[in-house]
C-alpha positions as CSV (number, residue, x, y, z in Angstrom):
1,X,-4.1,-29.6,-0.5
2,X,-2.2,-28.8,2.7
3,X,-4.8,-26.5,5.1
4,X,-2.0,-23.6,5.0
5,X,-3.1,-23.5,0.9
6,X,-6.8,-23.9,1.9
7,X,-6.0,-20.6,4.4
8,X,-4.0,-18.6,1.4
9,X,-6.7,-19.5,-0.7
10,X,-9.7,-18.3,1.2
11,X,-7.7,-15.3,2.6
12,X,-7.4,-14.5,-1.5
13,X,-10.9,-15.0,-2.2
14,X,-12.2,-12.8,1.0
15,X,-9.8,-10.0,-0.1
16,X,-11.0,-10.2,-3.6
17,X,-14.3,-10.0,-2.5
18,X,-13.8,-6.7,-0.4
19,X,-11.9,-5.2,-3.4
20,X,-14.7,-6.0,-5.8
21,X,-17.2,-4.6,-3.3
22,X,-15.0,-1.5,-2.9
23,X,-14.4,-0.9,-6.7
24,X,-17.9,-1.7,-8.0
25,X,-20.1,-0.1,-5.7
26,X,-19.4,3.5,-5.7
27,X,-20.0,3.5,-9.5
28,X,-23.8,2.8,-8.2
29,X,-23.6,4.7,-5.2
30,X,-21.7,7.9,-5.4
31,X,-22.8,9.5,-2.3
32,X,-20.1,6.7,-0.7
33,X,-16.9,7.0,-3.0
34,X,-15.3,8.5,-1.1
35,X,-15.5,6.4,2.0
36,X,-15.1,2.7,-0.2
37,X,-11.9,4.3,-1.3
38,X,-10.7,5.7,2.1
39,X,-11.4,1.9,3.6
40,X,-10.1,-0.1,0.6
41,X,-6.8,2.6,0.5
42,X,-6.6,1.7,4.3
43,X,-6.9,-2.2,3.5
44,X,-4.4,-2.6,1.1
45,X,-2.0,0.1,3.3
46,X,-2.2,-2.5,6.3
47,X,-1.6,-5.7,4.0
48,X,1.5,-3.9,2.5
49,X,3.1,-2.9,6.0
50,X,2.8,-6.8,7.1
51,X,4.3,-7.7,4.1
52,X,7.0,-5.8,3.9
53,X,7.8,-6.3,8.3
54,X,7.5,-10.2,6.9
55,X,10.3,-9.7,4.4
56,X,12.4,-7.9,7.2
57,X,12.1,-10.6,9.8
58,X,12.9,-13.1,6.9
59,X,15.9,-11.0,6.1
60,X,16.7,-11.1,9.9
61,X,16.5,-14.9,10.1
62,X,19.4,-14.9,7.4
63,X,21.3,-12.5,8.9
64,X,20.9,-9.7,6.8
65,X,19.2,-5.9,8.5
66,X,17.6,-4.3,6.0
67,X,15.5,-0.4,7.3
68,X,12.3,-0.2,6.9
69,X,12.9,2.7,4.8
70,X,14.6,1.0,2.5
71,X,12.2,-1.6,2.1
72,X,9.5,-1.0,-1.2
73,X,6.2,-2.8,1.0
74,X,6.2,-0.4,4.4
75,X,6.8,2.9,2.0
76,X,4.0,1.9,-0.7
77,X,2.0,0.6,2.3
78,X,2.9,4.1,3.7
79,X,2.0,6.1,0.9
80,X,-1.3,3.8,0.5
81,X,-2.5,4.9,4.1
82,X,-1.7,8.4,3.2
83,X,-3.9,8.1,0.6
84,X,-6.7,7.1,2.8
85,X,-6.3,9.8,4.8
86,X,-6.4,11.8,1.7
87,X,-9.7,10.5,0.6
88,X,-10.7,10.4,4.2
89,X,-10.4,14.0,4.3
90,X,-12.4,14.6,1.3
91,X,-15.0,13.5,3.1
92,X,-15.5,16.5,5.6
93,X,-14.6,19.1,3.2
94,X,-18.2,20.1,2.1
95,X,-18.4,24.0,2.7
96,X,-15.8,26.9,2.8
97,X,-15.7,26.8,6.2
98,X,-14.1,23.0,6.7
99,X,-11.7,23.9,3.8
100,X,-9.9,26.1,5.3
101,X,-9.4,23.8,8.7
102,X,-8.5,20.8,6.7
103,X,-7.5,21.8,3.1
104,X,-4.1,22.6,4.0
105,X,-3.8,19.0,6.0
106,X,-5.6,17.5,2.5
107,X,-2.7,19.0,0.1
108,X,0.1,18.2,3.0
109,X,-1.3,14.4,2.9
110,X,-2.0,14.5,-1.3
111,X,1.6,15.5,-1.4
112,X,3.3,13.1,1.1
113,X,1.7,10.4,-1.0
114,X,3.2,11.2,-3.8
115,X,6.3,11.8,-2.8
116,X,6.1,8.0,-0.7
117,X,4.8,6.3,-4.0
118,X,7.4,7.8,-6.5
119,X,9.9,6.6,-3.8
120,X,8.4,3.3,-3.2
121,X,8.9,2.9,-7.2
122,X,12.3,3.5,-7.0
123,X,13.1,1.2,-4.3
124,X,10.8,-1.4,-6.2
125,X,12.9,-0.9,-9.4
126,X,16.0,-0.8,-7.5
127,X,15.3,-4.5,-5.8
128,X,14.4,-5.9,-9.3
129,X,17.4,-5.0,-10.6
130,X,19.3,-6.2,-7.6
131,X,17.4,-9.5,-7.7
132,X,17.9,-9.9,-11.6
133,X,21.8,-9.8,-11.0
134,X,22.0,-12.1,-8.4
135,X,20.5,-14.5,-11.0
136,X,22.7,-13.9,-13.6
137,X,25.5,-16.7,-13.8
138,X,29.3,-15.0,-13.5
139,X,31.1,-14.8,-17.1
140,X,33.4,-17.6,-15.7
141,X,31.3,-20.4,-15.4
């Protein structure tokens, strides 16, 4: 095993740990739902943006330019941080008084991640497609 695999692998099993610990514990503590799912929305939000600037440099090294905006990792990572935000919020709204400040910045950000997922989908449908025809061998050959 090649230490690149041995840095995959232990990057794997440190994620999954922080995803276990952000799943499993607010069912025990549910003072802190909230706040596990803000940081674990926020987590996954940043390791999709990466991923999806990786896939544009790699597009870039083979000549092709693909937008961000077209590309299904940055707006799922996107709607993901959105999310966050969203459960981030729902932190400080605990009396009338807050909901008024930040309810209408809550339903702006609920709605923005919507609309950045069901887009996200699309694209992600739209690239398996793509990629499912560029396997298929021509009727000629």
């Amino acid at each position: 095993m090649g230490k690149i695999e041995m840095n995959k692998r232990a990057v794997v099993l440190i994620l999954s740990g922080v995803a276990c610990v952000c799943f499993v514990a607010p069912v025990f503590v549910r003072t802190f739902t909230a706040g596990f799912y803000s940081l674990t929305f926020l987590i996954v939000g940043i390791l999709m943006l990466l991923r999806g600037a990786e896939q544009i440099q790699q597009a870039k090294t083979q000549g092709e330019h693909i937008p961000w905006w077209r590309q299904p990792s940055i707006i799922g990572g996107l709607a993901m941080e959105c999310d966050a935000v969203t459960f981030f919020i729902d932190l400080f709204i605990f009396d009338g008084q807050a909901f008024k400040v930040l309810g209408n910045a809550f339903i702006v950000f609920l709605l923005l991640t919507a609309g950045l997922f069901i887009y996200a989908v699309i694209l992600w449908f739209q690239q398996r497609n793509t990629n499912n025809r560029s396997e298929q061998p021509l009727e000629g050959e």
